[in-house]
N, C-alpha and C positions, 0 to 999 in steps of 0.2 A: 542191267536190272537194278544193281545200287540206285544209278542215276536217278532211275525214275519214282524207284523208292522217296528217295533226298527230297526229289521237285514235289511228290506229293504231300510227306510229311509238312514240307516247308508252306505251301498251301495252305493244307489246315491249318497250322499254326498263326500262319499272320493272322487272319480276322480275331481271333483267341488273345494273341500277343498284342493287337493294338485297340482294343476295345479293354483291356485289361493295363494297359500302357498310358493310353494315348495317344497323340501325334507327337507329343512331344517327349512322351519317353519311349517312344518307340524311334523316335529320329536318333534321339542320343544314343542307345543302345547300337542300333544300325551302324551310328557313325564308328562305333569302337571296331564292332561286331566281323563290317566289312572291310572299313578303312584301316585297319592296322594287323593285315597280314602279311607286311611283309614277309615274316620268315618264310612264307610258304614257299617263294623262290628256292628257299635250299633242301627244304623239305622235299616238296618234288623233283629239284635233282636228283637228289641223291638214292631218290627212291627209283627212278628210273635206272641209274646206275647198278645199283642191288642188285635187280631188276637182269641187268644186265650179265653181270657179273656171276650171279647163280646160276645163267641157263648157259655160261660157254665152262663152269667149274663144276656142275651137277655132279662129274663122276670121282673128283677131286676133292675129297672131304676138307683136307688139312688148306688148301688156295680158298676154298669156300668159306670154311671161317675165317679165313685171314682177312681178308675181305666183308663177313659180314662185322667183325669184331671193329675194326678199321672203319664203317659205317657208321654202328652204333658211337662209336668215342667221341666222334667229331659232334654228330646230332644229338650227343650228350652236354658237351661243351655248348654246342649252339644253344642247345634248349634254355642252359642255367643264364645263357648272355640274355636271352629274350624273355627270362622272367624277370629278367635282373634290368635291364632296359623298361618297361614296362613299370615297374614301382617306380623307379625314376621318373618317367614323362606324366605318369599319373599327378605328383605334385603341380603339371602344370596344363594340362587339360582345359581345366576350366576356365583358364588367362588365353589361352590358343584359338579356340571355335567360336565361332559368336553364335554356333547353336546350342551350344550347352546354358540353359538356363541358370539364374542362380539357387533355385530351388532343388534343380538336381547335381549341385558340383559333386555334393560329399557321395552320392549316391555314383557319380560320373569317374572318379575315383577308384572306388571299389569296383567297378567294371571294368576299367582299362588293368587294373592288374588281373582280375580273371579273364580277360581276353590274351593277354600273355602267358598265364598257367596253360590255357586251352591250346595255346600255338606249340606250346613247348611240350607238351602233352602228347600230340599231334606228331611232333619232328621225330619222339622216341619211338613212336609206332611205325612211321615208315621204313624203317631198316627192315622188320620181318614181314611187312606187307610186300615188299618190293622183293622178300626171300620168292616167299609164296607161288607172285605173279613169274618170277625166274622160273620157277618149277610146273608153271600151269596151273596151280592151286587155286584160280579165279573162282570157283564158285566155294571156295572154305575164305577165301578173301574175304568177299562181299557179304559170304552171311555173318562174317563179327561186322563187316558195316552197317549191311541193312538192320541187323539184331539192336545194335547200339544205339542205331537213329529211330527207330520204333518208341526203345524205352526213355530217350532224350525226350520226346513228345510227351511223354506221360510223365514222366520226372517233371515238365516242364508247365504240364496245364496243372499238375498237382500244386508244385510248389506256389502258379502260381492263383489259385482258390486261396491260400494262406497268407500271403504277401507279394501284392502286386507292386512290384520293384522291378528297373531292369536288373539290380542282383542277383534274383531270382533267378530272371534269365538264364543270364550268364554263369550263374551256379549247376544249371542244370548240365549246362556245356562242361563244365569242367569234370563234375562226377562222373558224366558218362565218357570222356574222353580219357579218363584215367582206367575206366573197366575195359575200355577197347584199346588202349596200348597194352596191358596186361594180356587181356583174350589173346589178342594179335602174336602175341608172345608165343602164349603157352601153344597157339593153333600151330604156329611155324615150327614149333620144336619140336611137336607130337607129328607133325606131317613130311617132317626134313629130316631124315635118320642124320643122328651125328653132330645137330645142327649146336651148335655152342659159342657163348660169348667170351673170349678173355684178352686181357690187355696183352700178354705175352708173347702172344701170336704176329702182333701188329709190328712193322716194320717200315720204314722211309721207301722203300721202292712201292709198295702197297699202297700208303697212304698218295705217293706224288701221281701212280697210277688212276687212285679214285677219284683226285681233285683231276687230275686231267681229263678224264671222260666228261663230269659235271661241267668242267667249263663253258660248252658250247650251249647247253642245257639250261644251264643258268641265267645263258647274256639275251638267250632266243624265247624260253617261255616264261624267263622272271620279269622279261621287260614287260611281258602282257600283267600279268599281274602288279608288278608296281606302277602300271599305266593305272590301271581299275582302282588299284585302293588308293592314288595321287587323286582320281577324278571323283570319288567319293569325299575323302578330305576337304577339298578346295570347294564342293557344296558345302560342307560343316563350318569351313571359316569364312564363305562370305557370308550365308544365309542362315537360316534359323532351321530350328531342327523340324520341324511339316515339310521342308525342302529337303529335306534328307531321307523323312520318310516316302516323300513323293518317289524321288529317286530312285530310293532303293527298289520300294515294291515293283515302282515301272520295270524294272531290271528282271525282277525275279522270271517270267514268265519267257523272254527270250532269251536269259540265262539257262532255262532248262532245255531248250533248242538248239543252244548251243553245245548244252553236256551231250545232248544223244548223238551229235554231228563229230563231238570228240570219241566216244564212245565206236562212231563207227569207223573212224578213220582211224584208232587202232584195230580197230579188225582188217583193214587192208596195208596198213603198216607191214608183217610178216609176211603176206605172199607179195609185195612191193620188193622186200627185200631179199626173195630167195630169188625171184625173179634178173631180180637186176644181179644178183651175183653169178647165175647161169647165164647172163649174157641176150636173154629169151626179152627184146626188148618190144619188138608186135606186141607180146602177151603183155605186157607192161601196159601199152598202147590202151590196150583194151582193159583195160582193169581202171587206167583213170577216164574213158568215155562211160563207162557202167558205172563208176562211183559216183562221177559227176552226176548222173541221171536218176540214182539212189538218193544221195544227198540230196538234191535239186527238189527231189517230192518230200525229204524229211523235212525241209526246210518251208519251202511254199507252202504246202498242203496246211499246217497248222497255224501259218502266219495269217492267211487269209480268214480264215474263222476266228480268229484275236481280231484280226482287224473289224472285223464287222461285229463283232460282242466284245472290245474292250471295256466300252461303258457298263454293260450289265454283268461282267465278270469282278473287275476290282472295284466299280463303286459300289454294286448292289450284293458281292457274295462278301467277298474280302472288303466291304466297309473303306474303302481308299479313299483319301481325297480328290473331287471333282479333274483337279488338275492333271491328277497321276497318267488317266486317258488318251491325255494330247503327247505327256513325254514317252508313252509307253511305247504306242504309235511309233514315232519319231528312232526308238531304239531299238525295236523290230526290223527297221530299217536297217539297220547295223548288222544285223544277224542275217539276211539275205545275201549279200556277197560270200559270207565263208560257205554256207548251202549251195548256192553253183561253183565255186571255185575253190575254195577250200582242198579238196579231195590233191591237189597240188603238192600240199605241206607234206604227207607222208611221203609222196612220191618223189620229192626231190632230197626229203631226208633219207630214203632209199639209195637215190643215187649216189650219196653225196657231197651236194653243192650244200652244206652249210653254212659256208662265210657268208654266201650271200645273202639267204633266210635271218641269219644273226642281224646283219647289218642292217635289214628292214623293218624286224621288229623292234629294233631299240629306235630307228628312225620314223616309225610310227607313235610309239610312247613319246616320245617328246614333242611330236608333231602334234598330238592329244590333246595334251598338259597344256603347250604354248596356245592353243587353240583357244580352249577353255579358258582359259587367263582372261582371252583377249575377250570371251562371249560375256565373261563376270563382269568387265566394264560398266557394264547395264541395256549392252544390246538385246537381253532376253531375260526372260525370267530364271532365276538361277540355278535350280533342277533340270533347264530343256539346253543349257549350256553343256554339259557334259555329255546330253544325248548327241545333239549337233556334232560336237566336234567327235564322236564315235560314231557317227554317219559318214564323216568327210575323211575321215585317215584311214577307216576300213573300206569303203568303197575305191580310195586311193590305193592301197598296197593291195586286198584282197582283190578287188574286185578286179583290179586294171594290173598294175604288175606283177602280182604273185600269177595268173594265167599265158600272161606275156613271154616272162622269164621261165616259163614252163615249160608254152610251147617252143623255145627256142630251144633250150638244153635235149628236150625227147623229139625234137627235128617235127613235131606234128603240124600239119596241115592245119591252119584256124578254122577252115572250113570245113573240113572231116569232122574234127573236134566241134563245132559246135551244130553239124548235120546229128552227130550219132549222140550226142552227149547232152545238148542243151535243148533241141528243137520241140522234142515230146511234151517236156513236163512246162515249157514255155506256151505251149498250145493251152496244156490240159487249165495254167494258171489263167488264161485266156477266155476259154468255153466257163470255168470254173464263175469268174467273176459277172460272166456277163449271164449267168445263170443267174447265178446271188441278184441282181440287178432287177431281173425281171419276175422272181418270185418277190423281190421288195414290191412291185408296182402291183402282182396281182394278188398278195397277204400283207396289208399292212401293219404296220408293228400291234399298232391297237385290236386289231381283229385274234392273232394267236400268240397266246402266253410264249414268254421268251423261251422259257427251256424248251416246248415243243418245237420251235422256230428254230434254237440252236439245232435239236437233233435233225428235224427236214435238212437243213443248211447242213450239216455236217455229213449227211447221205449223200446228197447232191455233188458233194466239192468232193468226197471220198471215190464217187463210180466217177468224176471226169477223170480225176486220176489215174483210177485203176482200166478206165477203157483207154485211155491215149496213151500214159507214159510207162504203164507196169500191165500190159496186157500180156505182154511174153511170159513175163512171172507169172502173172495170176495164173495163164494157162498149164503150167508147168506145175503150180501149186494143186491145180484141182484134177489133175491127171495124177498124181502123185497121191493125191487121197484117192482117189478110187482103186488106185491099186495096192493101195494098203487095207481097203473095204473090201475089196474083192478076197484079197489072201486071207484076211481073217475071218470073210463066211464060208469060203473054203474049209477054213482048217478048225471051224464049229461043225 
């Protein structure tokens, strides 16, 4: 629910944030905004770990705080290093990017150090976020998230009616990031009998404990992340900042395709892992042909509607540059391998084989980075350089070995695997397209307004799905209401 909160807040905002901006102070902002999160690597370690840590100590109050106090110290420490990092590289920003204008240095400045508050902000909050999700607390979670990201928009389109600055912005990020590590606090304290911070508690076996779970965690989904914000960067220093905002925006829309694809793959994470530890490996079996089959229509079903209204979506709603269209495309393209294949990652961290997930994703991030490098030469324009090389390393690792390596460790059948798991929602993408085809020939664009056209088209592409690849569910879905209609006219 967060997620989808986030993608839509974020939506409105861009046309608001770059007609109030520009392209060129909306590039500079972006480049800080996205390009310099690193810490978030530890941040979501460690939150995972919490995470962790609270749901096998639930019943153990005194290991529980040991643990969360041990948590918070170090993402206290890290937090003061990344603001303290942060004023430092801000003196030199403007000498670094060749998209920071010289009209916006000083302005470019005062951003990168509140994109550092904001990280730091961020790292304190995940200790009792990650209590929370320990405990099941997902939906007291979400709502200090959803709640936070609500008032950030309004904090955001306020401030910026008064001073259109990316300041502004980035001001708005900070004040709200400070009431949600707070909220997040007092949520987890009020919800977690017992739940208490102190240095005293903390101990050398505890602490070597917490770093040791993170390790894995850190080397396998921070490399994704310092992949994105290295390929963000490397737009800011060869190109100007329109190439950053190209970039970014292109990103946003199969970025949020990818939150829901993560979103569901922790939902099959826990019965992954109760499974594999009963030994129940059939049932396993089947849980990654049905995920695949899930994810497969989260993924295609909305890709194919972006594909064919890119242009009237970010040029004509969201105000985007002409170009943003062609990269958007191109990194949509990126998001299709994790939607069929994907559903893998939990399953082998299930099992697992982590050394070798580690190994691929840090050997995908450099394989990125080196890609890009080579695309910024002047083989491409400098925005579809990054899309590229996140087309060629994710179809390489996701698409090809992350199911290879799959099928080998759960002994599956390639052919099983992709009769029961791929074959439907590869139809439905099939009938789907060549539908969209032939209402293009007999409604031509000129003849019905676009948003009519989107909602036909989005009917259309909706029932192949639902009659070829989710017909069992539907069925099951509307047997399931009637029999909750029936009991409740019964029982009027």
């Amino acid at each position: 629910m967060n997620t989808a909160v986030t993608g839509v807040v974020q939506l409105v905002l861009i046309p608001i944030t770059l007609r109030a901006l520009g392209e060129s102070g909306y590039g500079v902002w972006a480049l800080f905004a996205y390009g310099l999160s690193y810490p978030m690597i530890l941040e979501g370690a460690f939150a995972l770990s919490i995470n962790r840590f609270a749901a096998y100590y639930a019943n153990n109050q005194e290991q529980l705080n040991r643990y969360v106090s041990a948590s918070f110290v170090i993402l206290t420490g890290l937090a003061v290093l990344t603001a303290g990092a942060a004023i430092l590289v801000s003196f030199a920003v403007a000498d670094m990017f060749a998209a920071i204008p010289d009209e916006l240095a000083g302005p470019a400045q005062v951003t990168c150090i509140l994109v550092g508050l904001t990280l730091a902000l961020k790292m304190l909050e995940s200790t009792f976020s990650g209590a929370l999700k320990g405990f099941q607390y997902y939906t007291r979670c979400n709502g200090v998230v959803i709640w936070t990201t609500i008032l950030r928009a309004i904090l955001t389109v306020a401030l910026l009616c008064f001073w259109k600055s990316i300041i502004a912005v980035q001001l708005a990020f900070v004040i709200t990031g400070m009431m949600s590590a707070v909220l997040m606090f007092l949520v987890a304290r009020k919800s977690i009998p017992g739940l208490s911070v102190s240095v005293r508690l903390i101990d050398k076996d505890t602490m070597r404990e917490l770093w040791r779970y993170t390790s894995h965690s850190i080397a396998r989904s921070g490399s994704k992340i310092a992949m994105e914000n290295t390929l963000m960067l490397l737009v800011g220093w060869k190109g100007t900042a329109t190439d950053v905002a190209v970039y970014n925006i292109a990103f946003r829309l199969p970025g949020m395709i990818h939150g829901f694809l993560v979103g569901a793959q922790n939902v099959f994470l826990p019965a992954l892992t109760s499974l594999c530890a009963d030994g129940q490996i059939e049932k396993i079996k089947a849980i990654v042909k049905k995920g695949t089959q899930i994810c497969s229509v989260l993924t295609l079903l909305p890709s194919i509607l972006l594909f064919a209204f890119a242009e009237r979506i970010l040029v004509h709603w969201l105000g985007a540059p002409e170009q943003t269209v062609g990269v958007m495309r191109v990194v949509m393209l990126s998001v299709v391998p994790g939607g069929l294949f994907e559903i893998w990652l939990p399953a082998l961290v299930a099992m697992g084989h982590l050394r070798g997930l580690t190994v691929a994703a840090i050997a995908m991030a450099i394989s990125a980075i080196l890609m890009e490098l080579i695309l910024l030469s002047g083989l491409v324009p400098v925005p579809m350089a990054p899309a590229i090389a996140l087309v060629a390393v994710l179809w390489v690792k996701t698409g090809l070995w992350l199911p290879l390596y799959g099928l080998s460790k759960l002994e599956l059948r390639p052919y099983e695997y992709l009769r029961d798991g791929l074959l439907q929602p590869l139809i439905a993408t099939a009938v789907s397209i060549a539908a969209l085809l032939t209402i293009g020939r007999i409604l031509p664009e000129q003849s019905v307004h676009w948003l009519a056209r989107l909602v036909l088209l989005t009917v259309v592409v909706m029932a192949s799905f639902v009659a070829i690849s989710l017909q069992k569910e539907t069925a099951e879905l509307i047997v399931a209401i009637r029999r909750r209609f029936r009991s409740g006219v019964q029982q009027a």
